[in-house]
TORPA-4810 file (N, C-alpha, C, O; in nm, 3 decimals):
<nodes>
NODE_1_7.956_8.900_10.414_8.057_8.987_10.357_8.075_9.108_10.447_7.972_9.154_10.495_X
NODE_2_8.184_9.163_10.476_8.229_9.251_10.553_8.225_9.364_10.467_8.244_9.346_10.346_X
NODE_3_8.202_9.488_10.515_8.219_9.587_10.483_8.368_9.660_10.518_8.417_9.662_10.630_X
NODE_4_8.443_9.734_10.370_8.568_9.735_10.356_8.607_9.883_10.438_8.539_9.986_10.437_X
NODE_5_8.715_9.864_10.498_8.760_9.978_10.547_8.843_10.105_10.486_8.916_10.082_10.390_X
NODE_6_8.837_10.197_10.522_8.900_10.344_10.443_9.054_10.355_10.494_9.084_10.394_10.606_X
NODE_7_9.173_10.302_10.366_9.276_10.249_10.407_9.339_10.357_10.373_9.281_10.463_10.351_X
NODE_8_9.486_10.336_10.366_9.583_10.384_10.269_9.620_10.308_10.153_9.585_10.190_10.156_X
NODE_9_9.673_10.342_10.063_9.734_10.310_9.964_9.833_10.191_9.990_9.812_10.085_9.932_X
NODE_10_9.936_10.203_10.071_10.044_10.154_10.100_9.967_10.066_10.178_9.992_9.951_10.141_X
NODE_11_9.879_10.066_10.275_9.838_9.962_10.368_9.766_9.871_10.281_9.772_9.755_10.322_X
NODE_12_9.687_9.890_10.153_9.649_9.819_10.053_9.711_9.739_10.020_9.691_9.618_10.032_X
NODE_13_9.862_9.836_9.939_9.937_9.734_9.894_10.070_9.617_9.997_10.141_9.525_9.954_X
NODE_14_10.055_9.683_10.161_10.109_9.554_10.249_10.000_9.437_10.241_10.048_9.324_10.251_X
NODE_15_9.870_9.444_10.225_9.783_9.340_10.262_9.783_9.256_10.116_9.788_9.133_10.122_X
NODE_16_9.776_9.336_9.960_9.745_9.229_9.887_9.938_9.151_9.862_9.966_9.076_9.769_X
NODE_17_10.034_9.195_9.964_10.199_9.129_9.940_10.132_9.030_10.007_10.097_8.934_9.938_X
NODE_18_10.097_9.029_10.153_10.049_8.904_10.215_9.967_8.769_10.143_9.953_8.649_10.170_X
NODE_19_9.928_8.855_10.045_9.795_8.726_9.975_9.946_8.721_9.867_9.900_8.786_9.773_X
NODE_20_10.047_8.697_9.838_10.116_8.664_9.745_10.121_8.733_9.661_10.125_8.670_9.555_X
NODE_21_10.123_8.867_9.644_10.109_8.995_9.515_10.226_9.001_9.527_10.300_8.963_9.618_X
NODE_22_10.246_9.054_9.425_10.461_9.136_9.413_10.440_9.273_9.324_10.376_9.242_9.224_X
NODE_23_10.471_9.414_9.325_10.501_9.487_9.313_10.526_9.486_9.170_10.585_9.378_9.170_X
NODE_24_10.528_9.518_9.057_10.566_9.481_8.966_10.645_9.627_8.863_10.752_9.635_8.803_X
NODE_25_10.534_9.723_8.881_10.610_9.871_8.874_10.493_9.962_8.921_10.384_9.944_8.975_X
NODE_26_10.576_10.086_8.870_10.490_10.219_8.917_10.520_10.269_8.868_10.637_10.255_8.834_X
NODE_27_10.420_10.402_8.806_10.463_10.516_8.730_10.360_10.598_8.816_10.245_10.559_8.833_X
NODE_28_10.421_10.743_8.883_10.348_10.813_8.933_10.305_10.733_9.057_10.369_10.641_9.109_X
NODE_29_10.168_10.790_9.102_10.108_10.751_9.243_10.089_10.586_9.181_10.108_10.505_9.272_X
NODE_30_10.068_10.544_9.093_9.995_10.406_9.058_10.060_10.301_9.076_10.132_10.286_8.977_X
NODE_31_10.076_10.207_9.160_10.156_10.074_9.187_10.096_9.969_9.095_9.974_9.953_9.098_X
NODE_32_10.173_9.896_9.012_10.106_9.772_8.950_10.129_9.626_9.012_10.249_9.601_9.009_X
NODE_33_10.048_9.515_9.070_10.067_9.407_9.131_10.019_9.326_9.072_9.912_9.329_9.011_X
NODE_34_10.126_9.209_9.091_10.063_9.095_8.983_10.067_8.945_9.062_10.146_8.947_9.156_X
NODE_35_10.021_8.857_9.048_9.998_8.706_9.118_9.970_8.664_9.016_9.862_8.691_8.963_X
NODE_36_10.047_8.597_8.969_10.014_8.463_8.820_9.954_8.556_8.703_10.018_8.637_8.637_X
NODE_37_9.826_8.528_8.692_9.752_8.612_8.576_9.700_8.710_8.619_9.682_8.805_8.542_X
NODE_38_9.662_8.719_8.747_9.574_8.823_8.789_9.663_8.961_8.803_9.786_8.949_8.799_X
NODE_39_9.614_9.070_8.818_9.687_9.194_8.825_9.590_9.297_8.908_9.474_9.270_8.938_X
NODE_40_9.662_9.430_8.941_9.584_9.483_8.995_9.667_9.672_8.983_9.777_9.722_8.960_X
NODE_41_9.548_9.711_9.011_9.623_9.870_9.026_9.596_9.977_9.143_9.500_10.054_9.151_X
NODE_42_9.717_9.959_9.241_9.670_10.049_9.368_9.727_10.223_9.323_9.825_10.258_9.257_X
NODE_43_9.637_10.293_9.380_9.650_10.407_9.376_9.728_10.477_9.475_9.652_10.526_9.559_X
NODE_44_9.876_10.509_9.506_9.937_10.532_9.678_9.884_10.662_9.722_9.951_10.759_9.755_X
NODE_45_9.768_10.652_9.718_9.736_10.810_9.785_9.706_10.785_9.939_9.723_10.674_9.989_X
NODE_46_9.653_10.913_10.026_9.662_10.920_10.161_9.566_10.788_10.224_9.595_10.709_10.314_X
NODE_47_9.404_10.800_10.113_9.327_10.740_10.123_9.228_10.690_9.981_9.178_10.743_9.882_X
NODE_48_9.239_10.543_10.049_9.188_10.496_9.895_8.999_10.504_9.917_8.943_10.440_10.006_X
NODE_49_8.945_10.569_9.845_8.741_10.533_9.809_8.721_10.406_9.840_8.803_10.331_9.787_X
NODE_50_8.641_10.354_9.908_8.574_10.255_9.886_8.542_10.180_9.753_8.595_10.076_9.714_X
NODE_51_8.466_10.237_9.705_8.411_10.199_9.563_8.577_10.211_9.477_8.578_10.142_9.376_X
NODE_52_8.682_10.270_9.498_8.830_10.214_9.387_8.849_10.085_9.446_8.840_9.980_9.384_X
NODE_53_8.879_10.096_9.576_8.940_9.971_9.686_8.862_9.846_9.645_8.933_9.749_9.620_X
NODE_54_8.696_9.823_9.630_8.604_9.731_9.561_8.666_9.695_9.420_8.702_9.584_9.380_X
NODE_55_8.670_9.790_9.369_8.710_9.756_9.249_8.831_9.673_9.180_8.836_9.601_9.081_X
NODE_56_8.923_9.715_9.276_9.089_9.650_9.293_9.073_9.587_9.357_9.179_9.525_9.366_X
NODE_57_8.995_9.542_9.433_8.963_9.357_9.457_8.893_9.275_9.408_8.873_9.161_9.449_X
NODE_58_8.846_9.329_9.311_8.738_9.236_9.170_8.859_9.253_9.067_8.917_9.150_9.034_X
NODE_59_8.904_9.381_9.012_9.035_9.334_8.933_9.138_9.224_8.990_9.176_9.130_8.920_X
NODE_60_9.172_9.240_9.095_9.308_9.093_9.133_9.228_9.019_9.169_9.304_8.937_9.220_X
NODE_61_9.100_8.967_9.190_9.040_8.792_9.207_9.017_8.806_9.337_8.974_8.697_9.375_X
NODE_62_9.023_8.910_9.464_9.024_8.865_9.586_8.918_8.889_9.659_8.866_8.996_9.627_X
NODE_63_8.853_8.823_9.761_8.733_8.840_9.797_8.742_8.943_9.932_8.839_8.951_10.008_X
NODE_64_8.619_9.017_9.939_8.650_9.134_10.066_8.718_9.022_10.187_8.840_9.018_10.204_X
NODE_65_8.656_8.966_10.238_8.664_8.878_10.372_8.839_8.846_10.356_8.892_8.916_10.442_X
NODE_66_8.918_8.787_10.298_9.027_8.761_10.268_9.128_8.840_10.242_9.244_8.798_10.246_X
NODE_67_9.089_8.989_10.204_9.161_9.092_10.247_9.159_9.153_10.355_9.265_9.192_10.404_X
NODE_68_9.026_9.179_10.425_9.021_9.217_10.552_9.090_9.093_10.658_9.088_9.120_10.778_X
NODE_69_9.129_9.005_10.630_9.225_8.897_10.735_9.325_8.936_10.728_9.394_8.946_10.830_X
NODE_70_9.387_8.988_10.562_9.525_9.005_10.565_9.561_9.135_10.560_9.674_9.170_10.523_X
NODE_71_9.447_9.239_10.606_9.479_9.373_10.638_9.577_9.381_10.796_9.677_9.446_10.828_X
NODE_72_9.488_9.279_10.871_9.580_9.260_11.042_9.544_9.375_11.077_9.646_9.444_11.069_X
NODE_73_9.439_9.451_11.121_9.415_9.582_11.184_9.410_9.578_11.338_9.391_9.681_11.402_X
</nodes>
């Protein structure tokens, strides 16, 4: 398992569009993304915590390794 990198918000939410997420709404900084059942909630700030970023990849189903492919850094 890879250890996750200190992103942006927005670069969060380009990587989980790649895994098939869609945008679904926003109120405030908070983006909501959804894929079938799963859902998720990015925060668009400058920089997302580690430990939120973990977390919003155990909420939408996705494993670190599989986001860090579709981060493309």
């Amino acid at each position: 398992m890879s250890s996750l990198p200190i992103i942006s918000g927005s670069e969060t939410i380009r990587a989980l569009q790649r895994l098939g997420f869609v945008v679904v709404r926003q109120r405030g900084s908070h983006i909501v993304l959804r894929k079938e059942s799963q859902g998720c909630v990015v925060p668009n700030h400058r920089e997302i915590k580690i430990g939120t970023l973990a977390g919003l990849l155990k909420q939408a189903g996705v494993s670190v390794d599989d986001f860090i492919n579709a981060l493309d850094l």
